[in-house]
C-alpha positions in Angstrom: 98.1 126.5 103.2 97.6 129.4 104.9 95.7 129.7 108.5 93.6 131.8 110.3 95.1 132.3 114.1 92.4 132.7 116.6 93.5 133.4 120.0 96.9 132.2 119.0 95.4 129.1 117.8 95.0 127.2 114.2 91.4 125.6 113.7 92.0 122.2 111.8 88.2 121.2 110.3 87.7 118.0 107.9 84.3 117.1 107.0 81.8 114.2 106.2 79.0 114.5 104.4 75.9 112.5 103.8 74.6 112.5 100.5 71.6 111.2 99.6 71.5 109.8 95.9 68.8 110.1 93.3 68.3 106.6 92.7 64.3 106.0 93.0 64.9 102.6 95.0 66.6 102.0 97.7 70.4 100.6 97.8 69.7 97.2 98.3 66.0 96.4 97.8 63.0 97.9 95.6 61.7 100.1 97.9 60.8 103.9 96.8 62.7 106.9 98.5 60.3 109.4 97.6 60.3 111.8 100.8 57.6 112.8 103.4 55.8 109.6 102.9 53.5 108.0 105.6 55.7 106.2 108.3 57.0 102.8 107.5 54.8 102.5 103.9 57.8 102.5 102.0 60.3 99.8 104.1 60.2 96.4 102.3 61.8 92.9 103.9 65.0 93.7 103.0 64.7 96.8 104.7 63.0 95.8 108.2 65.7 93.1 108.2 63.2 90.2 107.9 64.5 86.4 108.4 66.0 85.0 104.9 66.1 88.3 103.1 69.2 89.6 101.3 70.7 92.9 99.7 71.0 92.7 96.5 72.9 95.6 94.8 71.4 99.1 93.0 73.3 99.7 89.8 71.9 103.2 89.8 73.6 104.0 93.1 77.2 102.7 91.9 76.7 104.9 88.9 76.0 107.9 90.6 79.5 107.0 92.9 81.2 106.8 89.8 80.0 110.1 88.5 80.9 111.7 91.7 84.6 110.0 91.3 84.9 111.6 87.6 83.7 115.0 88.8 86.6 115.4 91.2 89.3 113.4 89.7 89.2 110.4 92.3 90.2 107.0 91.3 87.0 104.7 90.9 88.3 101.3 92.6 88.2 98.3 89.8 87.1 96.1 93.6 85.2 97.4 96.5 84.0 95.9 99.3 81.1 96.1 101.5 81.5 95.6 105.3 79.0 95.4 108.1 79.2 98.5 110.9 77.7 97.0 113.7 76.6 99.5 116.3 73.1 98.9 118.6 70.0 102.0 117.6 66.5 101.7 117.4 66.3 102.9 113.9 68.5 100.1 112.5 66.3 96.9 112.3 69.3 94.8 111.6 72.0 96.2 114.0 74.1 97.0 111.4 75.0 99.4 108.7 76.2 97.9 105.5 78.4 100.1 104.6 82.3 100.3 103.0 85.5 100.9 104.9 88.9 99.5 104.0 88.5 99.3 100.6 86.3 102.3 99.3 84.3 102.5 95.8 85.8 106.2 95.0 89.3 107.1 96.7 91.1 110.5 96.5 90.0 113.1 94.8 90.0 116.7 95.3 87.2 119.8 95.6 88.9 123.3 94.4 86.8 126.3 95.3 87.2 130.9 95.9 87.6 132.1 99.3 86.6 135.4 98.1 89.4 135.6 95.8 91.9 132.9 97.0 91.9 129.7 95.3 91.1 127.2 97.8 91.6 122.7 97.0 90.5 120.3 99.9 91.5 116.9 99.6 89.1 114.0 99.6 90.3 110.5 101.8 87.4 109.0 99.8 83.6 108.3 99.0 81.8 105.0 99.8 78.3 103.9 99.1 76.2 102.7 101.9 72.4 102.6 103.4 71.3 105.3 105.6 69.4 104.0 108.9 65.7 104.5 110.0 64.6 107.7 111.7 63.5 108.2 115.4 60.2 110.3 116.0 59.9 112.0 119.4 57.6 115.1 118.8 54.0 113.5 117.9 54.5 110.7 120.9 54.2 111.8 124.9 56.5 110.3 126.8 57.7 108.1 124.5 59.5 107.6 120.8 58.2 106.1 117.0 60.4 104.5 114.7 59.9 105.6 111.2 61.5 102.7 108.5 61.1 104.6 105.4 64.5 106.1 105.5 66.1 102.6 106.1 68.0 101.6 103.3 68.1 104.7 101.8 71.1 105.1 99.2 74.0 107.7 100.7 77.5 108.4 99.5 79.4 109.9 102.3 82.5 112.0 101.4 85.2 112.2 103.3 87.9 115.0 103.4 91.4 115.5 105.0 91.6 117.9 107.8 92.3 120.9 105.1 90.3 123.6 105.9 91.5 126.6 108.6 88.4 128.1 109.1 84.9 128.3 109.7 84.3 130.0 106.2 86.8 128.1 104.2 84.5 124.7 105.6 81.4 126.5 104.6 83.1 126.9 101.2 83.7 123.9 100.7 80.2 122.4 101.5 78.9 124.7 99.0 81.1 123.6 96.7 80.4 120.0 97.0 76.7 120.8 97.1 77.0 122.5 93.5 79.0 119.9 92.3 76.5 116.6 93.3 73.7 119.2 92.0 75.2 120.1 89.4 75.8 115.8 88.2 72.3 115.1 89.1 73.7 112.3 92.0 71.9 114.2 94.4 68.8 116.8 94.4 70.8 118.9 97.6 67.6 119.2 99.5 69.7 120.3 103.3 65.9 120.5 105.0 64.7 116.9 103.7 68.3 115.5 105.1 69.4 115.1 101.4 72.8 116.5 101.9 74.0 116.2 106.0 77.1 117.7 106.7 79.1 116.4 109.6 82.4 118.6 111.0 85.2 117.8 112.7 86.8 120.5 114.2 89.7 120.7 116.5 92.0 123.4 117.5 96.0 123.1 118.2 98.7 125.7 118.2 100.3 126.4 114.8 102.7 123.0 113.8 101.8 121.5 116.0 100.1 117.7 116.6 96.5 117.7 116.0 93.9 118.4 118.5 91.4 116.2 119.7 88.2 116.6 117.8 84.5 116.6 118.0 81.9 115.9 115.4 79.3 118.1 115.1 76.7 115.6 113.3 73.8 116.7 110.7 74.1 120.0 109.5 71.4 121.1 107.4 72.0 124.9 106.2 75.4 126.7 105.6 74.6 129.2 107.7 73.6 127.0 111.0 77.3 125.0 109.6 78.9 128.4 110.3 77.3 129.6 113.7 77.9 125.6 114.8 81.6 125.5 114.1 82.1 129.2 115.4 80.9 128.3 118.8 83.0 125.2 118.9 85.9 126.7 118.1 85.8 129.1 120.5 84.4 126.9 123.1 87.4 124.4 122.5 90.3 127.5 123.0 88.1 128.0 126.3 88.4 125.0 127.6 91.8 124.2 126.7 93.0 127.7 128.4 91.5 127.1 131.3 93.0 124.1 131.8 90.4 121.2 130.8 91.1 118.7 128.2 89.0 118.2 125.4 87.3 114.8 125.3 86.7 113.2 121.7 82.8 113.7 121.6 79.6 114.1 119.1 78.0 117.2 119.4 74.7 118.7 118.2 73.9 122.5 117.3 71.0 124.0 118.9 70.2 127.1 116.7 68.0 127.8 119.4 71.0 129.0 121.6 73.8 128.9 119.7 75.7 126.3 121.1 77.2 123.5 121.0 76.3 120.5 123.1 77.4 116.9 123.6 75.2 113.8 122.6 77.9 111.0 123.0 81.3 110.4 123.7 82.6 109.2 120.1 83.5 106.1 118.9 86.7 104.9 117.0 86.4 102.5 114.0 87.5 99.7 116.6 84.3 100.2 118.1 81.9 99.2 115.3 83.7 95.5 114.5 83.9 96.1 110.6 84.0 92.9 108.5 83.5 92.2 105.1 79.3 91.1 104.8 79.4 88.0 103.8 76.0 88.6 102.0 77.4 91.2 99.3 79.9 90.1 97.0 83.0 92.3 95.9 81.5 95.3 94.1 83.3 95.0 90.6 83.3 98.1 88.1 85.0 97.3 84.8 87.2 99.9 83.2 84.5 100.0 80.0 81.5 101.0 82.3 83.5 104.1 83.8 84.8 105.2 79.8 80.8 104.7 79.1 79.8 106.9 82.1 82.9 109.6 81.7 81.2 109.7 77.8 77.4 110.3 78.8 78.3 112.9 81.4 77.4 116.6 80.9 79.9 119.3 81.2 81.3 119.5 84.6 81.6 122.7 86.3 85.9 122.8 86.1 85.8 122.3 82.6 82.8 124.6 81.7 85.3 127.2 84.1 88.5 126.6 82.1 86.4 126.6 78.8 85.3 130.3 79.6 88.8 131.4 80.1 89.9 129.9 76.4 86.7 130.5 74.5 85.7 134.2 76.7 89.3 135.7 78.1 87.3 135.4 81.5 89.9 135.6 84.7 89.7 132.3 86.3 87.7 133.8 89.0 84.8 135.1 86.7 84.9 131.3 85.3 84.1 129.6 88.6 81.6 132.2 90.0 79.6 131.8 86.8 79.7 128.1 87.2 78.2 128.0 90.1 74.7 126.6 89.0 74.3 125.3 85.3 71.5 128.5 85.3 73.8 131.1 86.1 76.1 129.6 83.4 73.7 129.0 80.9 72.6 132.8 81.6 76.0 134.2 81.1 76.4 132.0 77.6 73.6 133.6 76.3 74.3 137.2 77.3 77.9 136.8 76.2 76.4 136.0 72.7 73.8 138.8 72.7 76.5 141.4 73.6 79.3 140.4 72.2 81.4 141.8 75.4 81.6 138.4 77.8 83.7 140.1 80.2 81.1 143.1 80.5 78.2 140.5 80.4 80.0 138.5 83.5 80.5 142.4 85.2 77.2 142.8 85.2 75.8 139.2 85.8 78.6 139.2 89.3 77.3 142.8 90.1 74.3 144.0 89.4 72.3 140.6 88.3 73.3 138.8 91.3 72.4 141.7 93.8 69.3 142.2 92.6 68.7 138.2 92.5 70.5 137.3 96.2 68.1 140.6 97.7 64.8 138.9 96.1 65.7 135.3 96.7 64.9 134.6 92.9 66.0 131.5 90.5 68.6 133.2 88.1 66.3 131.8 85.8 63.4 133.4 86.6 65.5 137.0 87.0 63.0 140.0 85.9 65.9 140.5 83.3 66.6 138.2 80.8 69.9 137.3 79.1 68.9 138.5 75.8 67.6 141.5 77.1 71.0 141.9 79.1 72.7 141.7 76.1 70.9 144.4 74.0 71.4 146.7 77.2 75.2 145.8 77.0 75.2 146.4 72.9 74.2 149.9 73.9 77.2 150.6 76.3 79.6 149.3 73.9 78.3 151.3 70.7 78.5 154.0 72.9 74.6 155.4 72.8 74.2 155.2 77.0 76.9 155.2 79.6 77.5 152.7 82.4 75.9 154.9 84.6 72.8 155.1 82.0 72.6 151.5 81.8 71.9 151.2 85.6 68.9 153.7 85.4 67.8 151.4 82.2 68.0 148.0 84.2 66.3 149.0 87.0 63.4 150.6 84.5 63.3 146.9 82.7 63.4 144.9 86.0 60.7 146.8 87.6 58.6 146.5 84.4 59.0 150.1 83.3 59.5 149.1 79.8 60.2 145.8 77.6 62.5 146.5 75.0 66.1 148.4 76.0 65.9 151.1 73.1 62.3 152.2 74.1 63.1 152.8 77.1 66.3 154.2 76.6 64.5 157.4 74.5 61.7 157.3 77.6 64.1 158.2 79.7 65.9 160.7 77.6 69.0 158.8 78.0 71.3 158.2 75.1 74.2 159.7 75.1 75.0 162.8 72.8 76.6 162.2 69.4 76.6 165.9 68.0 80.8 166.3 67.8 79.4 170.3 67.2 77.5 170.3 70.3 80.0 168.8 72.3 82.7 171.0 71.1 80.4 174.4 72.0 79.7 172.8 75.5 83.6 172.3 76.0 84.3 175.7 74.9 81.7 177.1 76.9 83.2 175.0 80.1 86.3 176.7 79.5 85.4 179.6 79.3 83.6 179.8 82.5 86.0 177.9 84.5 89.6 179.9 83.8 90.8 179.0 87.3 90.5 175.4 86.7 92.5 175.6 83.3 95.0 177.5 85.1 95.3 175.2 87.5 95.3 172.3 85.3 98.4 174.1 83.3 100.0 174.2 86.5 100.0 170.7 86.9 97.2 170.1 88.8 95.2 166.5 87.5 92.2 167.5 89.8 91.4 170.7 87.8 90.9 168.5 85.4 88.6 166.4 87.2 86.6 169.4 87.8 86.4 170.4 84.1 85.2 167.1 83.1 82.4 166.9 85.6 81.6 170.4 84.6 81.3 169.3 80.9 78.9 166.6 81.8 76.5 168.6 83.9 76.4 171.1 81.2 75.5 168.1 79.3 73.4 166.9 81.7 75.2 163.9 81.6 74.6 163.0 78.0 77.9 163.5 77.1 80.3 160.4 76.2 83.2 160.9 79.3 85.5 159.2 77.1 84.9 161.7 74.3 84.6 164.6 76.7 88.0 163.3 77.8 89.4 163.4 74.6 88.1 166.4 73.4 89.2 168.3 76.7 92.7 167.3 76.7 93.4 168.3 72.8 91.6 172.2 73.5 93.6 172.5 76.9 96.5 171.0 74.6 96.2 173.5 71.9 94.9 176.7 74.6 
């Protein structure tokens, strides 16, 4: 694993996310999740902890553990069990979180993922299901706080990884990552500002081999690039403090992106503090080996194997494979252009480059890209048969994305752009560039590659650029050959 030193010191991170799952009732009673509903409309008995009312189980939310489990090679426990986290809020009618702890529905597992080109795996300590707490409402109140139920009972899966990752980027990596991948299932719609996927951090510095710092948790956040600034100023707050001679204190921290910063909310609590024990109200969560075959079988293609199955079926390099599975649009996209060129590995080019500048500048769906696949793939055809060159295709893009044209050969003639296929009138340009240019030959028989350089780019301005470079190529070499 290698590290990134800062100051002399290795940043250890691990992570814990919050994901919110797709079920439309809650984890243990009937009540609807939809979001931005009016406070406390949608928080049943069961959820406002009400006398004589008990949890019973959502199969929809032990479904969507399982999927998770599949999708990153975890073991799905035969027997889980559910265990009350007792710790005293507002926002948690029954002043405790049923949660999991020693025995976990989904355990191990692993996330792989590019760090620009370096292949990156994080390993996962596990994923248990439990309900997510109530919310806390300060700014429509003066001088004092609401309690909003709707939230309460919520259905989460919080993942939990080893302390892997040696940098701020490889975390944010990582959480993208694991936000395409619950996306990408269905478990979970990844909405960051509705607190549909929460991303805690723990960070902690040490010097390289050795023990592990103390850590803080930076709790709830809700974009990857707030994740970034957040663990940036922590780490270098941390070194700081340490080299000036403080110690750091185990703490939970928010980020204010109003400043920047990091800043302390609570000392932090150990798993001693909470008092786990089984609740004696849920029974052992029991998933028979059958129900995970069935769910394994009704799955759709996961992004890992879509990857590997565009190395074998495309000759993609592995890194061209997981770029393109990012989201199932961008690989759908690059299916379809693949088949309309026939050149895959020029289609993903141009989908990497081009498509996804174009896309990233404009904030656009790839789906909803001004370019379409098929139209991709006729512009492609025309490279590879040789009628434009690459830098011809370019002008012809940007005329189709800015609605200069619709079909790729129209606009290919309205721009005077395909490439000359007169072998006669090539050869008389050549000659003519020969002529006119006896240094550069002389210089070229002297040994000098850049004279021939010089000859080429001659040739095509003569042709003003319509010339084929490869054929120009060729046809220079075998007259300077035979001069």
């Amino acid at each position: 694993m290698t590290s990134q030193l800062i100051q002399g010191w290795e940043v250890v991170i691990g992570f814990e996310t919050h994901t919110q799952l797709s079920t439309q009732s809650k984890i243990f009673s009937r009540a609807p999740t939809a979001f931005g509903a009016e406070p406390n409309t949608q928080a049943s008995p069961v959820d406002l902890a009400l006398p004589g009312t008990l949890p019973v189980m959502n199969k929809g939310a032990v479904q969507r553990a399982i999927e998770f489990g599949l999708a990153v090679n975890a073991r799905i426990a035969p027997r889980s069990i559910f265990a009350r986290k007792n710790y005293f809020y507002p926002d948690l009618p029954k002043g405790y979180q049923i949660s999991q702890y020693e025995i976990p529905v989904v355990q191990g597992g692993v996330v792989e993922f590019y760090l620009g080109d370096e292949k990156k795996s994080v390993r996962l300590v596990r994923a248990h299901l439990e309900e997510d707490a109530g919310k806390s409402l300060h700014e429509d109140f003066v001088g004092q706080s609401g309690i909003d139920l709707n939230r309460a009972g919520t259905p989460l899966l919080e993942i939990v990884t080893e302390p892997d990752m040696r940098s701020s980027a490889e975390a944010v990596a990582y959480a993208r990552e694991l936000h395409k991948i619950v996306t990408w299932i269905g478990i979970c719609d990844g909405n960051m500002q509705e607190g549909s996927f929460r991303c805690d951090a723990n960070v902690s510095v040490r010097k390289p081999g050795g023990p592990l710092g103390t850590r803080r948790e930076i709790k709830n956040l809700n974009s990857f690039k707030f994740m970034q600034q957040a663990m940036d100023y922590e780490i270098r707050w941390q070194i700081d403090e340490i080299e000036d001679g403080r110690a750091i204190q185990q703490a939970t921290v928010l980020f204010d992106p109003g400043t920047g910063e990091t800043r302390a909310m609570r000392t932090k609590e150990d798993a001693a503090d909470y008092r786990y024990f089984p609740d004696p109200d849920l029974p052992p969560l029991v998933i028979a080996p059958q129900w995970v075959e069935q769910v394994r079988s009704d799955m759709a293609e996961l992004p890992r194997v879509m990857a590997a199955r565009f190395v074998q079926d495309y000759g993609l390099p592995e890194y061209d494979a997981t770029t393109l599975t990012q989201s199932k649009a961008m690989a759908a996209y690059f299916e379809a252009a693949a088949r309309a060129s026939g050149r895959p590995k020029l289609a993903s080019n141009w989908i990497m480059g081009e498509l996804s500048r174009r896309i990233n500048a404009g904030e656009i769906a790839i789906e909803n890209a001004a370019v379409g696949p098929a139209k991709l793939g006729a512009l492609l055809q025309r490279v590879s048969d040789g009628t434009i060159s690459n830098n011809a295709a370019r002008q012809v893009f940007d005329a189709l994305w800015g609605g200069e044209g619709t079909e790729v050969d129209a606009v290919i003639e309205a721009l005077g752009l395909r490439q000359m296929s007169d072998a006669g009138a090539l050869e008389k340009i050549i000659d003519e560039v020969l002529a006119a240019n006896a240094d550069n030959v002389a210089q070229f028989k002297a040994g000098k590659e850049k004279a021939f350089n010089a000859l080429v780019g001659q040739a095509m301005k003569a042709s003003k650029g319509k010339a084929n470079p490869a054929q120009v190529n060729e046809v220079l070499r075998r007259k300077l050959a035979a001069a």
